[in-house]
Backbone as CSV, one residue per row, in Angstrom:
resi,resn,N_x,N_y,N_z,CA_x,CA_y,CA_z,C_x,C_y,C_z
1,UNK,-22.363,35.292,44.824,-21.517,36.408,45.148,-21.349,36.427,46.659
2,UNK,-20.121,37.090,47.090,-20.016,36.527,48.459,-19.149,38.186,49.103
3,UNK,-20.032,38.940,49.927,-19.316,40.254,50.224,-19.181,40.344,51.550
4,UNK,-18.396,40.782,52.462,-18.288,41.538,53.160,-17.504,43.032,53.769
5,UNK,-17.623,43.099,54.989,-16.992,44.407,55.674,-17.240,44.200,57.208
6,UNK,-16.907,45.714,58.016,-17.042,46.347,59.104,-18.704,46.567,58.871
7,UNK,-19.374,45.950,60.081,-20.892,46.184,60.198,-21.252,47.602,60.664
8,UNK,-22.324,48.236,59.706,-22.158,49.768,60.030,-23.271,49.166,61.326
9,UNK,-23.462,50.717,62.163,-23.418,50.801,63.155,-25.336,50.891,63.266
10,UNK,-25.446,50.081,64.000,-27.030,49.795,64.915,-27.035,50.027,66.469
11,UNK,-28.934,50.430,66.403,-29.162,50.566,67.789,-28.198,49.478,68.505
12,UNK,-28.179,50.128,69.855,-27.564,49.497,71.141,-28.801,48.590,71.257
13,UNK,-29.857,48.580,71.628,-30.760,47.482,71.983,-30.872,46.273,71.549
14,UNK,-30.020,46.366,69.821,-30.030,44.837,69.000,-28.398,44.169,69.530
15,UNK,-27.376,44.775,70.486,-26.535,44.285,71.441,-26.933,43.237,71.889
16,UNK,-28.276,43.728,73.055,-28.428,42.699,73.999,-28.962,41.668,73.397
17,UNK,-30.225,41.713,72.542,-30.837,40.660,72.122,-30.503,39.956,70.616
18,UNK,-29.780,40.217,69.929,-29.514,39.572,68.627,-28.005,39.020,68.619
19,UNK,-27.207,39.370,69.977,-25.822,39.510,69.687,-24.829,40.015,68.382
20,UNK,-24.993,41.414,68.264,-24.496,41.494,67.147,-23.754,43.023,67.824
21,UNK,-22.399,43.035,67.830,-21.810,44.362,68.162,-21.162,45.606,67.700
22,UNK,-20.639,46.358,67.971,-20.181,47.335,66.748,-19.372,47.076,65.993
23,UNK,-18.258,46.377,66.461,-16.851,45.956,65.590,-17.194,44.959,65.284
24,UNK,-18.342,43.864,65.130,-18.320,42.931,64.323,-18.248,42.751,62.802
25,UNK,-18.100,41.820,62.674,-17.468,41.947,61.010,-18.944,41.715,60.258
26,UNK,-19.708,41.843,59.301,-21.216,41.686,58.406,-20.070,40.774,57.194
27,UNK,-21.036,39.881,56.981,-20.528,38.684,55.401,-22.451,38.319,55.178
28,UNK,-22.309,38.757,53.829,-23.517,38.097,52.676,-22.750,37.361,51.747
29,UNK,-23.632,35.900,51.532,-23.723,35.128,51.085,-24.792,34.859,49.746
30,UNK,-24.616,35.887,48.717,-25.748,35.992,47.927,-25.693,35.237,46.832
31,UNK,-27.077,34.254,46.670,-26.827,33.320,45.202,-28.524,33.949,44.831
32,UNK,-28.366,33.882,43.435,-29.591,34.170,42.679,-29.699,33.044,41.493
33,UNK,-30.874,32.865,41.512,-31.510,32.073,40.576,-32.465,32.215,39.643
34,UNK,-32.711,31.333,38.717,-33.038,32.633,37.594,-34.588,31.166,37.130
35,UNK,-34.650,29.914,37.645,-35.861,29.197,37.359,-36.440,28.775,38.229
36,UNK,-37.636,29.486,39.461,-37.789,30.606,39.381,-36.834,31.923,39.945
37,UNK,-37.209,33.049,39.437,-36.509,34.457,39.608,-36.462,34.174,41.104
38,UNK,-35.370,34.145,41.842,-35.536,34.776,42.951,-33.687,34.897,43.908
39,UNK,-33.615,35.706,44.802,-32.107,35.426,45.515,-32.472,35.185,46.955
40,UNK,-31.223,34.324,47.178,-30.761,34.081,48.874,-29.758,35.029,49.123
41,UNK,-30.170,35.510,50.267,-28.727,36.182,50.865,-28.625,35.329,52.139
42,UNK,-27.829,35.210,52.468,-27.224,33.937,53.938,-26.372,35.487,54.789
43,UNK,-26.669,36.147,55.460,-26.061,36.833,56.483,-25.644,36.718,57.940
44,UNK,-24.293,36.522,58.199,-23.743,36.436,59.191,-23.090,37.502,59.785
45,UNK,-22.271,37.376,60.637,-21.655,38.048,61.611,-20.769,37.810,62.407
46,UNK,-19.734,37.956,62.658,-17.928,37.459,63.250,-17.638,38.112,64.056
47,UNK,-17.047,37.912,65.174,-16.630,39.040,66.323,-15.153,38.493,66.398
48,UNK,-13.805,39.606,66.692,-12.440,39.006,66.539,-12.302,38.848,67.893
49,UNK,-11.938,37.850,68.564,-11.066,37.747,69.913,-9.816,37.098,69.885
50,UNK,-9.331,36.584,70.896,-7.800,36.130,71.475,-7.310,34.308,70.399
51,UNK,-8.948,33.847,70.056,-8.501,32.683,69.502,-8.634,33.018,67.570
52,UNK,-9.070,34.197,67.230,-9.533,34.545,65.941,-10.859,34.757,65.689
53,UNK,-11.316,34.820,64.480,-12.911,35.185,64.221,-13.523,34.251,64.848
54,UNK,-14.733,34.456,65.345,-15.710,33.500,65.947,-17.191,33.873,65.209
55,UNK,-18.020,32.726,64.627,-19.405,33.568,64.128,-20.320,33.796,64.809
56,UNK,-21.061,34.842,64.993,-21.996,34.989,66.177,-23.053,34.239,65.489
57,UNK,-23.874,33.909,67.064,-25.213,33.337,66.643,-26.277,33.505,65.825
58,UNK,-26.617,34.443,65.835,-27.221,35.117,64.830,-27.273,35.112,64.053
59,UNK,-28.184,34.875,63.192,-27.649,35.243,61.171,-29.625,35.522,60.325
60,UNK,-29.485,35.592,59.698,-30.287,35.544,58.554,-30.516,35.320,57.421
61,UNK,-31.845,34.845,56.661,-31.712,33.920,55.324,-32.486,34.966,54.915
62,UNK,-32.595,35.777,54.137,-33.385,36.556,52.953,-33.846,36.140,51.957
63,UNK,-35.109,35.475,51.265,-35.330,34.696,50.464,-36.239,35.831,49.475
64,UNK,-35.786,36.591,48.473,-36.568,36.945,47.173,-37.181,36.325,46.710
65,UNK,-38.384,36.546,45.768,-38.938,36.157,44.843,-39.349,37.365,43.625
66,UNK,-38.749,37.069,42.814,-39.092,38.668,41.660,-40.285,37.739,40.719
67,UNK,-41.622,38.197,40.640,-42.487,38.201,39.371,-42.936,39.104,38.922
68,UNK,-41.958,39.190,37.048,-42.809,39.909,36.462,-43.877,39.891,36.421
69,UNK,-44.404,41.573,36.128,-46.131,41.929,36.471,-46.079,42.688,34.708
70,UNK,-45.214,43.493,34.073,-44.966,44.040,32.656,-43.757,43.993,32.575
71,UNK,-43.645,44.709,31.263,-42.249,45.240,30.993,-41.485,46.048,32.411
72,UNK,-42.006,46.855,32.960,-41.666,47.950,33.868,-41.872,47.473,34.878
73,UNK,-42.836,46.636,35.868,-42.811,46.508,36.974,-42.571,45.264,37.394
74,UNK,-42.224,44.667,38.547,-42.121,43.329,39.248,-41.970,43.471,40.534
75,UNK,-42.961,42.424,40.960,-43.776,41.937,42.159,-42.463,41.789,43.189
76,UNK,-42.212,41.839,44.442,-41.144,41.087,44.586,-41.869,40.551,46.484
77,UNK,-41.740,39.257,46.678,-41.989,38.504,47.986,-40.953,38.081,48.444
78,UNK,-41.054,38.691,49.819,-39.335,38.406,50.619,-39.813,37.352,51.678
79,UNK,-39.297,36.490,51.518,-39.416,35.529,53.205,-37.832,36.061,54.029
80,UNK,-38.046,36.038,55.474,-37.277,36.196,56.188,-36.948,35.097,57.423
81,UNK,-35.922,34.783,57.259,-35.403,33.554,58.246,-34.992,33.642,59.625
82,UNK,-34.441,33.135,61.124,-33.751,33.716,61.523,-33.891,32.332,62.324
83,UNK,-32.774,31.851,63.116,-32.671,31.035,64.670,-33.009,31.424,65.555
84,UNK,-33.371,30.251,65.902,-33.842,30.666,67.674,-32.726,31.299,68.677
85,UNK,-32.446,32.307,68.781,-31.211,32.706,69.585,-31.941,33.116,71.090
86,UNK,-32.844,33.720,71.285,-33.695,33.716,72.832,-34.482,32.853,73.189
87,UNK,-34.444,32.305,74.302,-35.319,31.406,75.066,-36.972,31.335,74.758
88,UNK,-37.394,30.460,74.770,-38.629,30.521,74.931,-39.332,31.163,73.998
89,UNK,-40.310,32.158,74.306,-40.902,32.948,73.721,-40.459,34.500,73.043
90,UNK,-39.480,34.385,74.349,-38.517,35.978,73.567,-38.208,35.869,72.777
91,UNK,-37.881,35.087,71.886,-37.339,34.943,70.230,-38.095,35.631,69.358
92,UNK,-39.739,35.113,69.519,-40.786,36.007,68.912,-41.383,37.013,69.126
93,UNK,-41.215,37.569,70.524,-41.731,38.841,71.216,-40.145,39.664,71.100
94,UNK,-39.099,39.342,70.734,-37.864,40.469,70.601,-37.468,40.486,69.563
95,UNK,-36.142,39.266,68.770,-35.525,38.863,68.129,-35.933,38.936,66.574
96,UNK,-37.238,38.224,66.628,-37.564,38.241,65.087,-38.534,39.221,64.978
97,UNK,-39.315,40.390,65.754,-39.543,41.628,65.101,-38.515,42.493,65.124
98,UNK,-37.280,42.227,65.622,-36.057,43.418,65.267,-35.304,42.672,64.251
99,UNK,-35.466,41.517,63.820,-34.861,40.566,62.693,-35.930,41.443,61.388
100,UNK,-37.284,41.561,61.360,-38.139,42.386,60.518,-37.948,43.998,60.742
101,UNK,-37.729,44.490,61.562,-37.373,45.513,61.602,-36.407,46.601,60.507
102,UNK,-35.143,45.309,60.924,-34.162,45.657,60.136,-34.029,45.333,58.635
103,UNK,-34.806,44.529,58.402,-34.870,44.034,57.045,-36.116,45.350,56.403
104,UNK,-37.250,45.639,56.759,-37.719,46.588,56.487,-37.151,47.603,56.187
105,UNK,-36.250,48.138,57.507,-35.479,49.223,57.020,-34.804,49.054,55.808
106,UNK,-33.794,48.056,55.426,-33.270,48.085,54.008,-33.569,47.758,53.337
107,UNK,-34.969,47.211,53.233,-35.522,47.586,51.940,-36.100,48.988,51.571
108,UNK,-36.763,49.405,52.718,-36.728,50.986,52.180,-35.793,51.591,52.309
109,UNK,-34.659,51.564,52.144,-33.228,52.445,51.797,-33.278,51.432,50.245
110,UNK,-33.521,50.251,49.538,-33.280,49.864,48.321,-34.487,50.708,47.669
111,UNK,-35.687,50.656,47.585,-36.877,51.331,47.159,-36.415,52.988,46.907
112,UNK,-36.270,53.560,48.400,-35.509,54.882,47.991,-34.462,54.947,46.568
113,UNK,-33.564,54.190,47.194,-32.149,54.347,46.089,-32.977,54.109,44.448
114,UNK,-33.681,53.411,44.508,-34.256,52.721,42.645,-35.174,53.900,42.528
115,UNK,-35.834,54.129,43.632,-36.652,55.634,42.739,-36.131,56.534,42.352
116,UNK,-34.993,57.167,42.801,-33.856,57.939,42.296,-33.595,57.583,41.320
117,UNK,-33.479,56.427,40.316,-32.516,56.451,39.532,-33.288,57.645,38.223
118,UNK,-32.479,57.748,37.503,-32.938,58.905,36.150,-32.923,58.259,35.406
119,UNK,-32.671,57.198,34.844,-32.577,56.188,33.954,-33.125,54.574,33.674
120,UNK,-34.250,54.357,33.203,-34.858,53.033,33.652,-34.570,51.800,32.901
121,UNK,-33.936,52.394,31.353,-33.701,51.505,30.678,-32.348,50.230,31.155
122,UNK,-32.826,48.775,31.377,-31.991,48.082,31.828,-30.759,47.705,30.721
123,UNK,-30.944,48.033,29.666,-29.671,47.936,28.521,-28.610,48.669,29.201
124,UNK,-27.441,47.953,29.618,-25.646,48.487,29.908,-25.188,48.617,28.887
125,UNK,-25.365,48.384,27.632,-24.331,48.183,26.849,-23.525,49.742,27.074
126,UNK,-24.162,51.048,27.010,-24.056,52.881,27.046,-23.431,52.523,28.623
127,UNK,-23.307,52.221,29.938,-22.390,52.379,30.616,-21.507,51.909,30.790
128,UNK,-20.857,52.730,31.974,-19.300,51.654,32.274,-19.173,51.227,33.495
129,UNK,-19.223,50.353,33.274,-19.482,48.881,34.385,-17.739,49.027,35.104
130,UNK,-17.863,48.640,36.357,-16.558,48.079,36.959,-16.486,46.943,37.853
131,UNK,-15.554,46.440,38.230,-15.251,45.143,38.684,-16.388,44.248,39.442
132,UNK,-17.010,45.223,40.408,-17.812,44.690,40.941,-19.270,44.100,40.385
133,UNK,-19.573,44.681,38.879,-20.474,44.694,38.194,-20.160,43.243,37.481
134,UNK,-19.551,42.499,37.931,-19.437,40.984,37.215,-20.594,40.080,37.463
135,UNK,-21.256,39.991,38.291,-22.522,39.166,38.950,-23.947,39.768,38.011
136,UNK,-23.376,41.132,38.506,-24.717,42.066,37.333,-24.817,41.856,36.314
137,UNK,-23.582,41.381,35.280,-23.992,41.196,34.031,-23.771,39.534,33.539
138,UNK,-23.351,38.479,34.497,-23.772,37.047,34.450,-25.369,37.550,34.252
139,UNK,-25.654,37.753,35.698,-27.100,37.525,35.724,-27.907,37.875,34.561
140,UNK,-27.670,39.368,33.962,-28.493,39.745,32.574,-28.405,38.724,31.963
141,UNK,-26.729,37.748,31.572,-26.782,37.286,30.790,-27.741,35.697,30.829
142,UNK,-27.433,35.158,31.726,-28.668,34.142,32.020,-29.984,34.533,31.460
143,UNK,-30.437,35.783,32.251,-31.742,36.387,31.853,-32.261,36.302,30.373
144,UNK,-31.481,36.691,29.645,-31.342,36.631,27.905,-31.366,35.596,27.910
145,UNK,-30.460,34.127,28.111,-30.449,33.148,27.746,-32.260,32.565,28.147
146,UNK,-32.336,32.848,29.285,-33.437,31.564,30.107,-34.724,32.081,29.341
147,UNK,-35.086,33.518,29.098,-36.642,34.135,29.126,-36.542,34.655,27.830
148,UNK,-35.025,35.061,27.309,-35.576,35.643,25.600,-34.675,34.770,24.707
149,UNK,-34.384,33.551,24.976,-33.466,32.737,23.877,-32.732,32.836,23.493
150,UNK,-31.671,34.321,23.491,-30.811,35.036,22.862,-29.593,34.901,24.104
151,UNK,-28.445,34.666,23.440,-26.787,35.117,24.240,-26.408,36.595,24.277
């Protein structure tokens, strides 16, 4: 699955050191795999000038791993990627704890959002799905195929 937009808006401090600005454009690159469970997201970033989009330096690899633990719960291990975009040592003393930073943060905005839900049962058949829900229900359907034998 492949999304983007207008990058919502971050501290000024990840300006100087990550190159990433307000009007830049955000693109995920998300593939999931299902032997073993886990997704890539590939995240970049585009700034428009005089010759067209240009990609900024910057980016990130998000690497999931989901293991079921029961019916109800699963484990999930994130590796986090990033380039060397600062010299030397600043890469690891700036860059990649605000590269963890930010990834922390959205995962606790995902954690928030799933504890909210009122409903745990993963059966769709009772809602109504829309366009964007096409990836969501490949994937179930793999899921059925790979772990319970069934189409």
């Amino acid at each position: 699955m492949w999304n983007s937009g207008p990058q919502k808006a971050f501290p000024r401090l990840f300006d100087a050191f990550i190159d990433i600005r307000p009007h830049d454009h955000f693109a995920n690159d998300w593939t999931t795999r299902f032997d073993p469970p886990l997704t890539v997201f590939e995240q970049t970033w585009q700034t428009q000038g005089r010759g067209g989009w240009r990609r900024r330096r910057f980016r990130l690899r998000v690497v999931v791993f989901f293991l079921p633990l029961s019916d109800t719960t699963t484990q999930l291990t994130t590796l986090l990627y990033t380039p060397r975009v600062l010299p030397g040592p600043l890469h690891g003393w700036l860059a990649a704890p605000i590269a963890r930073a930010i990834m922390a943060y959205e995962l606790r905005l995902d954690v928030k959002a799933l504890a909210q839900l009122a409903d745990l049962n993963p059966d769709l058949c009772a809602r109504t799905l829309g366009p964007f829900d096409r990836v969501l229900l490949e994937n179930r359907r793999r899921l059925q195929m790979i772990y319970l034998g069934t189409e």
